[in-house]
C-alpha positions, 0 to 999 in steps of 0.5 A: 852438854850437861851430866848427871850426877847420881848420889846416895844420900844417908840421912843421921840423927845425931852428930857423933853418929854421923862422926862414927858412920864417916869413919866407918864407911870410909874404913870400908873403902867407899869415898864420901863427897861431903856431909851437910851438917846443921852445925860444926862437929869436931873431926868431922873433916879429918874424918871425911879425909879432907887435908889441913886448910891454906887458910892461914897462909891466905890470911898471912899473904893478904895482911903481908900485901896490906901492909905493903901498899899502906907502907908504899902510900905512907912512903910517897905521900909523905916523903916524895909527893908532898913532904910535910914536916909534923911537929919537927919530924918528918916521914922517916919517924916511922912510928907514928904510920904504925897505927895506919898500917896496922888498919890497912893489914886487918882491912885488906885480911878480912876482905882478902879472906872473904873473897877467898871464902866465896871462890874456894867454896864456889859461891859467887854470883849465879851458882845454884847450890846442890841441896841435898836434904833441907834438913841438914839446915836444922836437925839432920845430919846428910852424908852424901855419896857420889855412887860414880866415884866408887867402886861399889854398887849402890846397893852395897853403899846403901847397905853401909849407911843402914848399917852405920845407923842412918835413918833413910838413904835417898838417891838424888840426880845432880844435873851439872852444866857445862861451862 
């Protein structure tokens, strides 16, 4: 079954306008979804109310795995499945693996945090992405308003975002499918 989503879209100017129309718009007790910005504003995020990222703890998690399993292989291929003797020292001269399992920590970071990237922001194959105003992309600032989360009617919201200093509000029907 699917459901209609409606929105309120406020499309700004200039970032530190929008960066101003967040705040007060979120000051007067109307929940934002997201704003689409063509480039990164800074405070953005905490303006929109969006708590402080586990990004680093990811990151962290998969280099601690990476240097796990490259320690685990180093460990049996070179101990237990065929010890070799190198230049009179065997595998316990740990120091020579360093550089190996240094690698394998940054290979198994970044293709950890790519795939974490693509699933905490729900891109992977077959999502189609809700595309507010195609110009977010190159000189427009959109503030998107989901109008069910809110307490306030759309003209009250509407009213907000003219006020704060956007330049159009459109409304815009999101058709979400169930799964």
């Amino acid at each position: 079954m699917d459901t209609n989503k409606r929105f309120l879209v406020g499309v700004y100017d200039d970032d530190d306008e929008v960066l101003a129309a967040v705040k007060s718009v979120r000051a007067s007790g109307i929940k934002v979804h997201d704003v689409y910005t063509p480039f990164p504003v800074h405070g953005l995020d905490k303006a929109i109310g969006h708590p402080r990222t586990r990004i680093p703890v990811a990151a962290f998690m998969f280099g601690a795995l990476g240097l796990t399993c490259m320690f685990l292989l180093t460990l049996y291929t070179m101990a237990l499945d065929w010890p070799m003797n190198i230049g009179g020292k065997d595998f316990y001269a740990l120091p020579d693996f360093i550089p190996v399992m240094f690698e394998f920590t940054v290979l198994f970071t970044a293709f950890g945090m790519v795939f974490t990237f693509f699933i905490s922001n729900g891109l992977w194959w077959g999502v189609k992405p809700v595309i507010f105003d195609l110009r977010a992309t190159d000189d427009k600032f959109v503030v998107a308003i989901d109008t069910g989360a809110n307490r306030k009617t759309e003209a009250e919201i509407e009213k907000a975002l003219r006020d704060t200093g956007a330049t159009e509000v459109n409304i815009k029907e999101v058709v979400e499918e169930a799964a």
